[in-house]
C-alpha positions as a Markdown table, in Angstrom:
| # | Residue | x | y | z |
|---|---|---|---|---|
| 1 | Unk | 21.0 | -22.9 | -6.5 |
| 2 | Unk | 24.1 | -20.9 | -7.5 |
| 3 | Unk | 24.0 | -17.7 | -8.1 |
| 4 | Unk | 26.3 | -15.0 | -9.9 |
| 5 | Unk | 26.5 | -11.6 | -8.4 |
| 6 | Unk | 25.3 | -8.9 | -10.3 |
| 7 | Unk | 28.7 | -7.7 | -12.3 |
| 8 | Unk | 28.9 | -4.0 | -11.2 |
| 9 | Unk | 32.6 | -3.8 | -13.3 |
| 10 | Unk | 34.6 | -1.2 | -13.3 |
| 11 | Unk | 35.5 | -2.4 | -16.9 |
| 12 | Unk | 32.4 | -1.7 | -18.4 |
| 13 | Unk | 31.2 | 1.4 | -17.0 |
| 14 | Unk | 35.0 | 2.6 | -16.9 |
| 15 | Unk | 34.0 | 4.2 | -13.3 |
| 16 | Unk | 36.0 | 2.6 | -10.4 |
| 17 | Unk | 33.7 | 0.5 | -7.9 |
| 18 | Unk | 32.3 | 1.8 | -5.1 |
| 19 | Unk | 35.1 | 0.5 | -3.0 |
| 20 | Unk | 38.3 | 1.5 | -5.4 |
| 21 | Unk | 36.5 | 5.2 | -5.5 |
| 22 | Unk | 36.4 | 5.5 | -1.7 |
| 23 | Unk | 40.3 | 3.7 | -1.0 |
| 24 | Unk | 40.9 | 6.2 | -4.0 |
| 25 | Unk | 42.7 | 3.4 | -6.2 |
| 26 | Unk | 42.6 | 2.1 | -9.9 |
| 27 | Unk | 39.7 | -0.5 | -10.3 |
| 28 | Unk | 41.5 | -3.4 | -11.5 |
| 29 | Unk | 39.7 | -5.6 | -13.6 |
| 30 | Unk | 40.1 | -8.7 | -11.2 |
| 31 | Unk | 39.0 | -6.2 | -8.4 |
| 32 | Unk | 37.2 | -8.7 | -6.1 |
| 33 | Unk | 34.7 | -5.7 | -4.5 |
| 34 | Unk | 33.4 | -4.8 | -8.0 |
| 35 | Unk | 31.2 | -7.4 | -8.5 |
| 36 | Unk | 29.4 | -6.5 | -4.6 |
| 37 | Unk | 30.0 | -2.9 | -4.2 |
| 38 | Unk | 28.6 | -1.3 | -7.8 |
| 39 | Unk | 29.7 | 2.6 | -8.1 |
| 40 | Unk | 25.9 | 3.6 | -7.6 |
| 41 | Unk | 26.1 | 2.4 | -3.9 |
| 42 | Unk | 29.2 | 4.5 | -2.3 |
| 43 | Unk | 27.6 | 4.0 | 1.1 |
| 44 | Unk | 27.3 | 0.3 | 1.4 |
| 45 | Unk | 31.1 | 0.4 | 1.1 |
| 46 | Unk | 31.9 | 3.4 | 3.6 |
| 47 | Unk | 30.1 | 1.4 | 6.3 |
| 48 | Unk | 31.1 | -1.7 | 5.7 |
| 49 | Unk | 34.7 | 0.0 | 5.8 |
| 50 | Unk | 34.2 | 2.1 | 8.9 |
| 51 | Unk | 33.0 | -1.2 | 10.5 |
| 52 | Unk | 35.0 | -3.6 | 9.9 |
| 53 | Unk | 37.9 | -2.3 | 7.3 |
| 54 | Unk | 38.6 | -2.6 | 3.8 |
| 55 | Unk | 41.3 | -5.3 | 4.5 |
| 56 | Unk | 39.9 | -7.3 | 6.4 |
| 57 | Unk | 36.4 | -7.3 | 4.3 |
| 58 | Unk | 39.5 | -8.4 | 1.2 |
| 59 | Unk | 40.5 | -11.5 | 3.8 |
| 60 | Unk | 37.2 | -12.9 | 4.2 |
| 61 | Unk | 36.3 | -12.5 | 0.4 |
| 62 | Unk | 39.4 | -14.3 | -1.1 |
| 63 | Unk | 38.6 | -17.1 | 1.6 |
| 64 | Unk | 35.1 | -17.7 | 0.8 |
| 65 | Unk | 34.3 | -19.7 | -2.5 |
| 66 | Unk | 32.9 | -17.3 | -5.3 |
| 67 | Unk | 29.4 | -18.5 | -4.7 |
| 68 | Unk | 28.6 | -17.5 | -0.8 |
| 69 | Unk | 30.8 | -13.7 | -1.4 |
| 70 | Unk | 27.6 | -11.8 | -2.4 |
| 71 | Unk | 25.7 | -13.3 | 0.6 |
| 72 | Unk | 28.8 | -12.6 | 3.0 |
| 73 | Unk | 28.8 | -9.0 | 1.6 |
| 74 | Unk | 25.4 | -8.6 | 2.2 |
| 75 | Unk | 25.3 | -9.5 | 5.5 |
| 76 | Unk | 28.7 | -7.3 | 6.3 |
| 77 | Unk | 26.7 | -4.6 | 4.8 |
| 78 | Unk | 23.4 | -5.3 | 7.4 |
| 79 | Unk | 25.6 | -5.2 | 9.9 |
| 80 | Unk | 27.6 | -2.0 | 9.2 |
| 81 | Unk | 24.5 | -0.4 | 8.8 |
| 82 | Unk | 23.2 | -1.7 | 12.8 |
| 83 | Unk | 26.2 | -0.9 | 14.2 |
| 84 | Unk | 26.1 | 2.8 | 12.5 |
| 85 | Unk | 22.7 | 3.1 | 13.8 |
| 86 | Unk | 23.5 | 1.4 | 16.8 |
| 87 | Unk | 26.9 | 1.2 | 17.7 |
| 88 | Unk | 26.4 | -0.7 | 20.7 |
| 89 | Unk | 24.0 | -3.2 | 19.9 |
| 90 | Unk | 24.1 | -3.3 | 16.4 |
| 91 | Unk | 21.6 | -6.1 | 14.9 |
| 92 | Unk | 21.7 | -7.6 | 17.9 |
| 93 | Unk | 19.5 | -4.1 | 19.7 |
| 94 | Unk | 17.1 | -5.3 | 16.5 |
| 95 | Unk | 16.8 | -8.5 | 17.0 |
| 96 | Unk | 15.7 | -8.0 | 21.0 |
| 97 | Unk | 13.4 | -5.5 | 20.0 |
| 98 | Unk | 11.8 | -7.9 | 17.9 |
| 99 | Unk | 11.9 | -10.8 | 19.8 |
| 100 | Unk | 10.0 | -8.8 | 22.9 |
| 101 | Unk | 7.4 | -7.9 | 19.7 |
| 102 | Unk | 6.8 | -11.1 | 19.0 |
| 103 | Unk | 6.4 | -12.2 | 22.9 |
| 104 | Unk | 4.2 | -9.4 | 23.7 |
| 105 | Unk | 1.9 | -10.6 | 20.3 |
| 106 | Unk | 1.9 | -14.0 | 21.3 |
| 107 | Unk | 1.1 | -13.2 | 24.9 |
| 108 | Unk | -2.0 | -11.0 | 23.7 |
| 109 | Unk | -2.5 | -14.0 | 21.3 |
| 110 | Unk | -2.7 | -16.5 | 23.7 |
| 111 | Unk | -4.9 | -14.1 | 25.9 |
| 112 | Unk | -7.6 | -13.7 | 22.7 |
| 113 | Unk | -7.6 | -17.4 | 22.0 |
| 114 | Unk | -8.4 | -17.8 | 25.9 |
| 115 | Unk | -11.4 | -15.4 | 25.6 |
| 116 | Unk | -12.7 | -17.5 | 22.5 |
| 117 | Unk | -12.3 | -20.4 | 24.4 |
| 118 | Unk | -14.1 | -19.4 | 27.3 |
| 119 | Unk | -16.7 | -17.5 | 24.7 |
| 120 | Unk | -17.1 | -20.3 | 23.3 |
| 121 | Unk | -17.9 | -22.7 | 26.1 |
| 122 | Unk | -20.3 | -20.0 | 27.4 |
| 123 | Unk | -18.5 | -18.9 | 29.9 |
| 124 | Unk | -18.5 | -15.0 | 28.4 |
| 125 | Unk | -21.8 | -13.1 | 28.0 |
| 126 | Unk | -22.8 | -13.0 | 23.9 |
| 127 | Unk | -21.6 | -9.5 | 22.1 |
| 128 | Unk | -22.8 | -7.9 | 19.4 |
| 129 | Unk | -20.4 | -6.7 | 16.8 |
| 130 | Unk | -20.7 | -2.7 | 18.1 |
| 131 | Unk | -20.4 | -3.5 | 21.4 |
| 132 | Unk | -16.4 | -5.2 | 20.6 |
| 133 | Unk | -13.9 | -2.5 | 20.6 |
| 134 | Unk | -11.4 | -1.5 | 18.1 |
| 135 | Unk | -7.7 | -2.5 | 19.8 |
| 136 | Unk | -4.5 | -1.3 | 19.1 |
| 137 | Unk | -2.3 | -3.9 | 17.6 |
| 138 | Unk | 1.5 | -2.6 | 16.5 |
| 139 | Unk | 0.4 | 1.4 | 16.3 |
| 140 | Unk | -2.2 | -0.1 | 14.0 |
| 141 | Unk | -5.7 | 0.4 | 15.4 |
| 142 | Unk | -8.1 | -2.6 | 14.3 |
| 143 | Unk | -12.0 | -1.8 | 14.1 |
| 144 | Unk | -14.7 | -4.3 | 14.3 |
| 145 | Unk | -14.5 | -5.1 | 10.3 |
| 146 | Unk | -15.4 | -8.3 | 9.6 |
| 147 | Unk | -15.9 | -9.5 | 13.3 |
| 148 | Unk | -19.3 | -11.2 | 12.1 |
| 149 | Unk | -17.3 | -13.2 | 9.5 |
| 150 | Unk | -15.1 | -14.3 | 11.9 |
| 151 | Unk | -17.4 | -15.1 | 14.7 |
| 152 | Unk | -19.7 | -16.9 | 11.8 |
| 153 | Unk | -17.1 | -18.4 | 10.1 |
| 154 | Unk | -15.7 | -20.5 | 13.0 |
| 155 | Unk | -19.3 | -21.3 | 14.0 |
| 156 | Unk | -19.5 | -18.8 | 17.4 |
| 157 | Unk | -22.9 | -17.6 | 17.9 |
| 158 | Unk | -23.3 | -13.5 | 17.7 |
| 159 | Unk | -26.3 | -11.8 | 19.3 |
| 160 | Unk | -28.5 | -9.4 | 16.9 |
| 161 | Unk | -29.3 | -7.2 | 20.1 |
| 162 | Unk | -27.0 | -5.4 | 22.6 |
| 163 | Unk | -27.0 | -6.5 | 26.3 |
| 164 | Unk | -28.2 | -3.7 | 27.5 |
| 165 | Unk | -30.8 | -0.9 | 25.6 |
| 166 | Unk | -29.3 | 2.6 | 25.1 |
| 167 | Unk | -31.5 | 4.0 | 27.9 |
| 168 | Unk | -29.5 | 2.0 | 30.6 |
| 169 | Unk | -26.3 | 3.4 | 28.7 |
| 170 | Unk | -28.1 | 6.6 | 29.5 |
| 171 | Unk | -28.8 | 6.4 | 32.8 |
| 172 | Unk | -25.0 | 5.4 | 33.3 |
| 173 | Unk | -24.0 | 8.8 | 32.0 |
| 174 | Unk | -26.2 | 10.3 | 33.6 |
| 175 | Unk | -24.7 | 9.0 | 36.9 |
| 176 | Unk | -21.3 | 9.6 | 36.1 |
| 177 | Unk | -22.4 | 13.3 | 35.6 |
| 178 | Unk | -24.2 | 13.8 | 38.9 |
| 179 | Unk | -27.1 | 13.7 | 37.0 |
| 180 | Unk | -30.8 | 12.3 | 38.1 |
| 181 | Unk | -30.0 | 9.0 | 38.1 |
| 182 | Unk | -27.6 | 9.1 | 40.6 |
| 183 | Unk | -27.9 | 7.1 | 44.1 |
């Protein structure tokens, strides 16, 4: 699928693109930034300059057929923006960062499919739906919503009683306080 960049022209506004405005030159109307770096996004250009320079950005345009220039510009613009952010790293610190997100999920993944297995073999005592606790997952915290469902829906059997009574949660207290149930 070819597509046509959005035609930001200087010719039709009369207001120099982004990129003529900050180099502080007349917008020609063969200017080959205008149709990537529209006059409502002064920014895009001033990284992408401060990056990597408005000649060179001019090289690798007029070198790349018509059809892969908004997609290079884009991707000059991603990267400008990093390496602002992070001038070491760039989108490279991103990527890691995501890439050890994406281990760490799988790893609790893996870790929560183990536990079904093991639940599900009968290995693991029965729970009831209160007695599973809300984890934290990304800064999100997830509650028990819909655990029944789950459980139910991939035919894993859920106990309608707790395994223990509250008194014996009770006398647990109780003990940790120094209380009369205490040995």
């Amino acid at each position: 699928m070819i597509r046509k960049p959005k035609m930001a022209s200087s010719s039709a506004s009369n207001s120099p693109c982004a990129a003529c405005k900050f180099l502080r030159r007349k917008c020609m109307p063969g200017c080959i930034f205008a149709p990537y770096f529209p006059p409502e996004e002064p920014q895009k250009f001033a990284n992408v300059h401060k990056i990597f320079g408005a000649s060179n950005v001019t090289k690798l345009l007029n070198e790349l057929p018509p059809h892969q220039r908004e997609d290079a510009v884009n991707s000059l613009a991603y990267e400008a923006e990093a390496r602002i952010k992070d001038p070491v790293y760039g989108c490279v610190g991103a990527i890691s960062v995501l890439q050890r997100q994406v281990h760490r999920l799988q790893s609790e993944l893996d870790a929560a499919n183990a536990d079904l297995i093991r639940y599900a073999c009968g290995e693991m005592p029965v729970l009831s739906p209160h007695q599973i606790r809300p984890i934290q997952l990304g800064g999100r915290r997830l509650s028990n919503a819909g655990v029944n469902n789950f459980y139910q829906g991939h035919g894993l059997p859920i106990s309608s009683h707790p395994l223990w009574s509250s008194s014996d949660d009770h006398q647990i207290h109780e003990r940790g306080r120094g209380g009369e149930g205490e040995m």
